[in-house]
N, C-alpha and C positions, 0 to 999 in steps of 0.2 A: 504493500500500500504506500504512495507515495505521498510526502509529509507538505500541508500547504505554507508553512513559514516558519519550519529548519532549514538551511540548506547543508552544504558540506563542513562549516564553519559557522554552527549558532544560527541567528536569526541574524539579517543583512538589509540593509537599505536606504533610501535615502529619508534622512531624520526630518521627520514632523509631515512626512508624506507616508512611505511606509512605517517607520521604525517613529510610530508614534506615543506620546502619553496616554492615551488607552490600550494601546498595545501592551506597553510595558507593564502599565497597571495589571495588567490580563495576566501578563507571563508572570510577575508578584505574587498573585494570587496562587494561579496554576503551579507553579512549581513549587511553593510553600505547603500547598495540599500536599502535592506526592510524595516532597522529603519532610512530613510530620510522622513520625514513627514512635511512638512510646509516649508516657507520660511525664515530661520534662521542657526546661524553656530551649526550644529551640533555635539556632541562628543561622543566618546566613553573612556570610562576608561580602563587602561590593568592594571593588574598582573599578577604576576608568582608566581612559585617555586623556588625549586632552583638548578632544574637539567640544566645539561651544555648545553644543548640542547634550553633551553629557552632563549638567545640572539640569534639562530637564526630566532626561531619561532616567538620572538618579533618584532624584524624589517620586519619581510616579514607581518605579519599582519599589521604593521604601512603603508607599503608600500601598501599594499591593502584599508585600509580604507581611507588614504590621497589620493589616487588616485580616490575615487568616492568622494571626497571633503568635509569628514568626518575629525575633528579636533582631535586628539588624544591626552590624558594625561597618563605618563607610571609612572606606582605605584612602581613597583620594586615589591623584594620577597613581599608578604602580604599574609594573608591565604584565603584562598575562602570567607567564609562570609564576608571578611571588603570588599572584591571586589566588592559582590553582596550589600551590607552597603553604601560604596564609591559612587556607580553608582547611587542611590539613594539624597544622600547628594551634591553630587555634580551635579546633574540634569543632568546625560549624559542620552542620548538616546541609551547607550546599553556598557553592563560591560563585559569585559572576565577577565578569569583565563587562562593562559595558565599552567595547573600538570595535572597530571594521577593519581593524588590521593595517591593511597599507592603500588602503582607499582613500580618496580627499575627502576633508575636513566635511564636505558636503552628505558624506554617508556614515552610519553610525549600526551598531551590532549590539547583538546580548549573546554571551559566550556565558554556560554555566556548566559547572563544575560539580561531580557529584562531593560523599565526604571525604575519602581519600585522594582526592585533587583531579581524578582523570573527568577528561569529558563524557558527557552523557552517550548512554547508547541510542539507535532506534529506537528502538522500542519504549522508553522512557519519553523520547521526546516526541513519542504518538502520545501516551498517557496523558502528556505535558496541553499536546494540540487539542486534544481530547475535551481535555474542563477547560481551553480559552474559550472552545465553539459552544459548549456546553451553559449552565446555570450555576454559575458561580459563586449571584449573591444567594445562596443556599448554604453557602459551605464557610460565610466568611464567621470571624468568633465574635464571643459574646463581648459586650463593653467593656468587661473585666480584666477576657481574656488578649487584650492588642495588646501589640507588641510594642519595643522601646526602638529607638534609635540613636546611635551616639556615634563620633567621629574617635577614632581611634589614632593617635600623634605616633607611636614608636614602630609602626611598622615600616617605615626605611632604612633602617640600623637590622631591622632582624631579614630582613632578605640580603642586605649586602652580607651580613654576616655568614649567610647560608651561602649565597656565591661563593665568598670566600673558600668555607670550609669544603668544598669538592675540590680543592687541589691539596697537593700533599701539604703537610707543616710547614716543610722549610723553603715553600717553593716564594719565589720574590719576582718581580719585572723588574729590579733594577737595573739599571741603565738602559732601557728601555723607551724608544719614542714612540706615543703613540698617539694616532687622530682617531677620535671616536664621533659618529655621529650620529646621533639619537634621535637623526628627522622629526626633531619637536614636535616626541611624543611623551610613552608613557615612562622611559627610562630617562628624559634628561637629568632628571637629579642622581639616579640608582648609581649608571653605568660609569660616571666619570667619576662617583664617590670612590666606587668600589677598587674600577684600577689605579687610582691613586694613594689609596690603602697599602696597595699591594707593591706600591714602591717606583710605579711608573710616572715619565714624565708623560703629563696628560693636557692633549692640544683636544679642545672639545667645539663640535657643529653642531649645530638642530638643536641648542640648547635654551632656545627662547620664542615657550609657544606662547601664540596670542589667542587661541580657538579657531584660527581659519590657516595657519599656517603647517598642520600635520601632513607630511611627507610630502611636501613642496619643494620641489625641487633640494631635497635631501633625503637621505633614507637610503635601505636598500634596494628600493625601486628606482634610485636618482641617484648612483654615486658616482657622476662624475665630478662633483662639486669635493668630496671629500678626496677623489685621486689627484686632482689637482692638489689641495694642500698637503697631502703625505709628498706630493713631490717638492714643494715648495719647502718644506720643512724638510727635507729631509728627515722624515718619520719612516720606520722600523717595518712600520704594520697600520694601516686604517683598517676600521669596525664600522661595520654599518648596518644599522637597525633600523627596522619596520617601525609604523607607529606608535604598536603595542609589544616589540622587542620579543616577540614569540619566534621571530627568524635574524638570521645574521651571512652577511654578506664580507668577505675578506679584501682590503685592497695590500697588493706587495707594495717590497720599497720602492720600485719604477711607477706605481700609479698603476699596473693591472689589476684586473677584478679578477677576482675568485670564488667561484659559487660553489653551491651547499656538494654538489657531487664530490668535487677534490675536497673539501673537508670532510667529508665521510671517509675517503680515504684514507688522508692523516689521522684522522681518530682510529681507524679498525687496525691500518699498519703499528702503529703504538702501542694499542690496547693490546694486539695480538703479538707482538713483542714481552709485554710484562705479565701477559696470563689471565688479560683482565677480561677477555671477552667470557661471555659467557657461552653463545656456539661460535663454531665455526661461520663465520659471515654474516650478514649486516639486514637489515632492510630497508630498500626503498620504495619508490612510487614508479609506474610506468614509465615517467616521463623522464626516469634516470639515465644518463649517457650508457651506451654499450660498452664504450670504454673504459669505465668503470665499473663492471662487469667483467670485462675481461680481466683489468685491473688486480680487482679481487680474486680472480682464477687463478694469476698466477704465484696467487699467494698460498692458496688450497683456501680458500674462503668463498663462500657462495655469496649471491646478492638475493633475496627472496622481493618479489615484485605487488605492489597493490596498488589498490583506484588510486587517485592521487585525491590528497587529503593528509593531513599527518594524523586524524583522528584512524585513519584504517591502517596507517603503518605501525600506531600504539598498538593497535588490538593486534594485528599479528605479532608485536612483541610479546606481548604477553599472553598471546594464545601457543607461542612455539619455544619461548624463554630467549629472545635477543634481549641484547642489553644497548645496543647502537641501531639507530636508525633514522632518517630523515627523506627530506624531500630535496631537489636539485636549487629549487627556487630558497634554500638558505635556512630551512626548517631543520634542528637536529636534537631530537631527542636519545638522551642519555639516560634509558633509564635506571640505573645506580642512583643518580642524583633527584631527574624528573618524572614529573606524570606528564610531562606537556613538551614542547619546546621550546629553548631560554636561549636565546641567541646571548644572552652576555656570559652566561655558563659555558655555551659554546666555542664562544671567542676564548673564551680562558683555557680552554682545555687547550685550544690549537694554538697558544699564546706558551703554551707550557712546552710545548713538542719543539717550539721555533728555541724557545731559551735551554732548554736542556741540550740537544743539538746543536749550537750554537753555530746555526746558518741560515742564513738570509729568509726571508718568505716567500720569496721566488723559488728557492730551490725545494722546500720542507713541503710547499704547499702548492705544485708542479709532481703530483705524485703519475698522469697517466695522461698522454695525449687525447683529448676529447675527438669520437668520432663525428665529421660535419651532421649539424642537425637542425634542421628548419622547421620552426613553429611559424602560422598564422593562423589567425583568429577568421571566420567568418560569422558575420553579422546575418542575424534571423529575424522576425516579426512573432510568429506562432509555428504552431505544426512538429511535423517527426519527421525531417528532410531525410534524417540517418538511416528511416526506414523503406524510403522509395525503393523501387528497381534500378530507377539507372545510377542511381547512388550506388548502390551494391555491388553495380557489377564492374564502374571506376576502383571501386576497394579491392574486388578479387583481383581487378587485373595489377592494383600495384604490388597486391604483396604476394604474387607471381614474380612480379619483375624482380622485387629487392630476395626473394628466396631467404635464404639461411644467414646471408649476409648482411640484412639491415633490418628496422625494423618501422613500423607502422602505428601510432595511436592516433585515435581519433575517438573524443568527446566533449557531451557538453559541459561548457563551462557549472560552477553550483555558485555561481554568485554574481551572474551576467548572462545577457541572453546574446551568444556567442557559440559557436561552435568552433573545437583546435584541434588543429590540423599538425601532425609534430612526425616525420619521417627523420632517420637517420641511417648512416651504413657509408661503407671507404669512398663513393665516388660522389662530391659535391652535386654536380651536376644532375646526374640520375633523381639524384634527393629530390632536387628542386624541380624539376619537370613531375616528380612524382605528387609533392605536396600540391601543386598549381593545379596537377590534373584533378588531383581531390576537393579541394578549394571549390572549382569553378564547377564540377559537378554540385557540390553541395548548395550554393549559391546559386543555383538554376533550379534548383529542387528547393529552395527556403520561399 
């Protein structure tokens, strides 16, 4: 059954059109019912981002889950993992994030956490869809029983703290440059705290949100703003983080980008150096290069493949015991440390491999030649284009052509009405006559 407003990342939209005040009131409600289990006061933890939009969307959730007699603690900005961390440490019965991740300031999210910090399954968020379409003021508590709301000050010491502690004791960045930039969101205060804690000289961007300036031209959807200053400075290593710092993007000392794939690399080569994996090989999403795939082969490490999402590379984590995984687009979940992905946990790990080695991040983090790979996006209106005939028959014939040697995804997007088109395999060209051919089938058929 498919869900009218989860997508693959929470509930998504554009704030005060979809992702409205009774919206959120709705999902307050609703999800306060399903995590109410036993006879005690129960809570929920919020954060946000730092789009303008989230003081509204935070009181109408307050007002929703105090009204089914659920007790609220408001974090302020924080970035997604210390939410999904927070909800854990703090023993609440269910964590949100209100960001849209790396969307403009113009769209805004509800991301919830069950008590152990992972995101919610299926099934849960039909229950959830369930009592918003449903009669809810049936179910709300008595005058007695509403719930409290209070603003909590010390949760930004206790997540940098918790950053911290996933590296060893005596690990330091000293001497160390580094440009961080935290696309004025939910880390600008967390992530330049934290690495300068830990001894590094800390050059910081994205660190002054206004409510309309969240991943504008910075972030790790926009880092050419940040590879320019690691060249300029002469920095070690640029960091670059999503709105809500759930992903992390690498820049070297020349000012290249490095994405989530070669840092899945660094991490599994490492890890599977000191013992620390838990199996043999990693997981990612479809849309992970082949070459790191082969990568991994040549290590005797498998790569295990799912829809793309980091909530479905969690559940094969913990449906098969990985302990490393992520997505190519900067997502990396370590679960030792997390239930979620923490790009500034991230950075630290791959910040530890650069210092303990002590060579460059062009060399450490250059673990495997990417095989050529062309994504585009085609734009739809309505309908099942992917289910036509001469749709179908553009598909068989490319992934005839690329055989054994390349490969073929194609899906829709879960948070835009979009269809992607993502071929790879050794010869450029082929790719790209292949993607085009599928594109414009698809777009004849949309």
């Amino acid at each position: 059954m498919s869900r009218k407003f989860f997508g693959t990342d929470g509930i998504r939209g554009l704030a005060n059109k979809v992702i409205t005040p009774e919206l959120a009131l709705k999902v307050g409600q609703a999800a306060g019912i399903v995590f109410q289990n036993g006879d005690y006061r129960h809570r929920v933890v919020i954060g946000k981002d730092t789009r303008l939009s989230g003081y509204m969307i935070e009181y109408a959730l307050v007002a929703g889950f105090t009204s089914v007699g659920m007790d609220v603690l408001l974090l302020g900005p924080m970035p997604t993992p210390a939410v999904a961390m927070l909800t854990r440490s703090m023993r609440a019965d269910l964590g949100v994030m209100i960001s849209a991740s790396h969307n403009p300031f113009e769209d805004n999210g509800i991301k919830l956490f069950g008590p152990q910090g992972f995101k919610l399954s299926d099934e849960v968020e039909r229950q959830i869809e369930a009592l918003i379409e449903g009669d809810l003021g049936s179910k709300l508590a008595g005058s007695s029983a509403l719930g409290r709301a209070r603003r909590v000050d010390d949760v930004r010491a206790r997540y940098v703290e918790f950053a911290k502690h996933t590296l060893p004791r005596n690990m330091s960045f000293e001497g160390m440059r580094v440009v961080i930039d935290c696309a004025n969101g939910a880390s600008y205060k967390v992530a330049p705290e934290a690495l300068w804690e830990l001894g590094a000289e800390v050059f910081s961007l994205g660190v002054e949100p206004d409510g309309f300036n969240i991943n504008r031209n910075v972030g790790s959807t926009a880092p050419q703003a940040l590879a320019q200053r690691v060249r300029e400075l002469r920095a070690d290593i640029g960091i670059a983080l999503d709105g809500d710092a759930d992903r992390v993007l690498i820049v070297d000392e020349h000012g290249r980008l490095v994405d989530g794939d070669q840092l899945m690399a660094v991490v599994a080569q490492d890890w599977r150096a000191d013992g620390k994996l838990s199996r043999p090989g990693i997981v990612a999403t479809v849309m992970s290069n082949l070459g790191l795939e082969r990568y991994l082969g040549s290590l005797g490490l498998s790569l295990a493949r799912t829809p793309v999402g980091d909530r479905y590379v969690l559940e094969h984590m913990r449906e098969h015991g990985y302990n490393v995984g992520g997505e190519q687009s900067g997502h990396m979940i370590l679960s030792d440390y997390c239930t979620t992905g923490d790009g500034l946990v991230a950075a630290m790990q791959v910040m530890a491999v650069v210092k303990r080695r002590g060579k460059p991040v062009s060399e450490v983090c250059h673990a495997f030649d990417p095989l050529p790979q062309i994504l585009k996006n085609v734009r739809f209106k309505g309908g099942k284009p992917l289910e036509t005939e001469s749709v179908a028959k553009v598909i068989q014939a490319a992934k005839q052509k690329l055989g054994n040697e390349g490969r073929l995804v194609i899906r829709p997007s879960g948070t835009e009405p979009v269809i992607r088109v993502m071929a790879e395999g050794d010869d450029r060209l082929v790719i790209e006559s292949i993607v085009d051919e599928v594109c414009e089938a698809v777009a004849a058929a949309a």
